[in-house]
N, C-alpha and C positions, 0 to 999 in steps of 0.2 A: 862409880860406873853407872847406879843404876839412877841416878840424878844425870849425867852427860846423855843415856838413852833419853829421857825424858824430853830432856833439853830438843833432842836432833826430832825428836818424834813430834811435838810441836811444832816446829820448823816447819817441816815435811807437812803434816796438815794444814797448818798456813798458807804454805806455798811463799816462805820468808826467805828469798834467793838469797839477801843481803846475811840474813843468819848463819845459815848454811855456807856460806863462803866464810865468815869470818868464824864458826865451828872449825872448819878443814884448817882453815891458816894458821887458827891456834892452837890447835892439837896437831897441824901436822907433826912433827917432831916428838912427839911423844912414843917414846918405844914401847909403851903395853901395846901386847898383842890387840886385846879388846877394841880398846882408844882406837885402832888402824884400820878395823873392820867399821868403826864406828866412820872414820874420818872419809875411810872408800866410801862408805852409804850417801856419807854429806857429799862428795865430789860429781859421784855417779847421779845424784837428784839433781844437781845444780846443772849438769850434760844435757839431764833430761828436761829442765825446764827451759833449756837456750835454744836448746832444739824444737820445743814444741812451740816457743815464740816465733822462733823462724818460720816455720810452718806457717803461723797463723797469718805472721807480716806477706807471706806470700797471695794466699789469699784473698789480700784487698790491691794486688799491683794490676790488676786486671782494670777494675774500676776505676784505677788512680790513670791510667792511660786515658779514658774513655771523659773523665772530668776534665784532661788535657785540653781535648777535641771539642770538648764544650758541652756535652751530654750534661745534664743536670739531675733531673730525676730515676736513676739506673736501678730495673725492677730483675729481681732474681726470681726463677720461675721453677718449678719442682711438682711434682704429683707424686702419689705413694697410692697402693692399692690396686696395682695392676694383676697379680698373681691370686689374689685370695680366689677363692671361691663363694664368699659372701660379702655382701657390703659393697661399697659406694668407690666408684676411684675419687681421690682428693687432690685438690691441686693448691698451690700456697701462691704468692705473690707479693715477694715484699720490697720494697723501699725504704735502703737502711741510711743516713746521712752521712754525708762526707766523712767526719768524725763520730767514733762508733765505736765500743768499746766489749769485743764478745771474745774473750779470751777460750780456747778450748774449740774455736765455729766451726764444725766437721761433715759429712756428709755424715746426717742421721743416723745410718746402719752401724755409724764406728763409735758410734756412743752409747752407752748405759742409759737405761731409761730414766733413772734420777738425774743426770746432764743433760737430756733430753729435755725434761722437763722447764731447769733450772734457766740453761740458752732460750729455750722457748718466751718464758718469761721475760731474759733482759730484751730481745729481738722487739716484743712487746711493747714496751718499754721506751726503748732509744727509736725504732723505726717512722720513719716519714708515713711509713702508710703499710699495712699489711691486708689483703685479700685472701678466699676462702675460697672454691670453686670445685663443683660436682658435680657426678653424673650419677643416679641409682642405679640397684643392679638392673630393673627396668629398661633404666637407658645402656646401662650397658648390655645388653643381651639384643635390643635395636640396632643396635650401632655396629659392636665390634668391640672390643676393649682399648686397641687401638687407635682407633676416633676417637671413644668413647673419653680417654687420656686429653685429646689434644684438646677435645671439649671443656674439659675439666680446667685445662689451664688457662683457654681461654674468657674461660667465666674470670677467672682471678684475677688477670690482666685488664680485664674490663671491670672489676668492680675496685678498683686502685683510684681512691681520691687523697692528692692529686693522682693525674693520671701519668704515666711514666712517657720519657722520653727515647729511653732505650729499654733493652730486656736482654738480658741475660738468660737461655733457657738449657735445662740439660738434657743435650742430648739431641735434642727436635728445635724443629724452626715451629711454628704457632699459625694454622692458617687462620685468615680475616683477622688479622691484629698489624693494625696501621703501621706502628711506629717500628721504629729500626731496633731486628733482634738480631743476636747472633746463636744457634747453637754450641755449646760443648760435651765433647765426649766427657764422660765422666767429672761433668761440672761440678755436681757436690761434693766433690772432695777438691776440689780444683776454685775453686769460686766464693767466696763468702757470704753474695748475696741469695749465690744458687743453695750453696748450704742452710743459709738460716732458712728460704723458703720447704727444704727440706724437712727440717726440724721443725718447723710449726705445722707443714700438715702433716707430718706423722705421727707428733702431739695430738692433735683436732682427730685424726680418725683414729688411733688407739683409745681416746674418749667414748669417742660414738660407738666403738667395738663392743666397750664396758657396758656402756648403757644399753645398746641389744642384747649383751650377755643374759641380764637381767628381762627383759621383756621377753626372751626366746632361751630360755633355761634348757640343760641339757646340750648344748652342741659346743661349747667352754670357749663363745665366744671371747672372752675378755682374757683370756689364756693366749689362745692364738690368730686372736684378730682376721678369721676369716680363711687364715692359709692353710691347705690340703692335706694337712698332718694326719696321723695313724688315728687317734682321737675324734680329730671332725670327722673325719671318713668312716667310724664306728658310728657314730652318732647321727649323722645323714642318713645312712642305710639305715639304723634301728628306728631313727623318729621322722625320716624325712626331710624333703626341702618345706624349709620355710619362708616367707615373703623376703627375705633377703636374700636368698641365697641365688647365685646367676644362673638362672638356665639355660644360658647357651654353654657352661663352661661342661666338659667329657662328663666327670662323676657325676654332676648334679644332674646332669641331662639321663644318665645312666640310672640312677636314682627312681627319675620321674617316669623311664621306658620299663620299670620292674629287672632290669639287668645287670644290676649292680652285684660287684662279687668284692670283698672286703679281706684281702689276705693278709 
């Protein structure tokens, strides 16, 4: 038995669908009770991995219409950073190829930061062109956060060599950006180009977070990257705003009027 665990727990870390099916087929028939829970496990992985390819296939039928039409260069568009109270909004812009191979491609939020990482990587990797694009809190505190976003993505848009023929963005249409986009509601989960855009600048600004952490010690930057938690909100009130932080947003501003109340 504890060779057959072995065996299926392999499998499973590989992600060996082929294994895993011929586990189940071979031992189905096996009446130890063990053997059945083992065989369910093999079954119930192999569900989960047909289901999560389906998923993924879905996420490139968007694109696959749009190459139809003759669109060639199709740029996925994403910003992360609207909520914090410190830091930079970020925007991504990428250009993945026809044939692309991102197994797991998700809207950011719904992955772990080590498949964060790892997507970010292949996206890297296999992409026609990936762009970066930002606004400081500076500029966001100018702006709005709101512009200050659409700013952001149209930095990334514009810094795409080649330059895109279409855009895919989530969410928002992109003003003073020439070429033909389409908005989607809740494109990075829906989109794979939207997603991989997702996933590299949440990568790229969870970096820059780390690295303020360290330059602006005490407010655990690199913890929570900026957002409003029980922790920053101790740590604002006891040490203040510092050069990152947005002073148009309530607490920081509350902060900066001496009015600040920390419950």
């Amino acid at each position: 038995m504890t060779v057959l665990r072995s065996h299926l727990r392999s499998a499973v870390e590989l992600e060996d669908e082929a294994s895993l099916v011929d586990f189940a087929e071979k031992l189905g028939s096996d009446p130890r009770r063990g053997v059945q829970v083992l065989v369910r496990s093999a079954t119930t992985r192999v569900g989960a991995m047909r289901s999560e390819r389906e998923r993924v296939a879905k996420m490139f039928e968007l694109r696959s219409g749009l190459y139809v039409q003759g669109f060639k260069a199709i740029a996925g568009v994403d910003e992360v950073g609207v909520g914090p109270l410190a830091g930079p909004v970020v925007a991504a812009a990428v250009i993945l190829p026809e044939e692309v191979n991102l197994p797991l491609v998700n809207d950011s939020k719904k992955l772990k930061p080590a498949q964060r990482e790892k997507l970010s990587l292949a996206i890297h990797a296999q992409a026609v062109a990936v762009s970066i694009g930002s606004v400081s809190p500076e500029g966001i505190d100018s702006r709005n956060i709101f512009q200050a976003s659409l700013e952001a993505m149209r930095r990334a848009v514009e810094g795409l060599n080649p330059a895109p023929d279409y855009c895919l963005v989530d969410a928002r249409t992109i003003p003073r950006v020439t070429v033909a986009q389409q908005g989607l509601i809740h494109g990075d989960a829906i989109d794979a180009s939207i997603a991989s855009a997702s996933i590299v600048a949440k990568v790229f600004r969870d970096r820059l977070m780390q690295d303020f952490d360290v330059q602006y010690p005490g407010y655990g930057f690199g913890r929570h990257m900026g957002y409003g938690t029980a922790q920053h909100l101790e740590a604002l009130e006891r040490l203040g705003a510092c050069p990152i932080h947005r002073r148009s947003f309530g607490p920081v501003a509350a902060v900066m009027r001496g009015t600040a109340s920390i419950r």
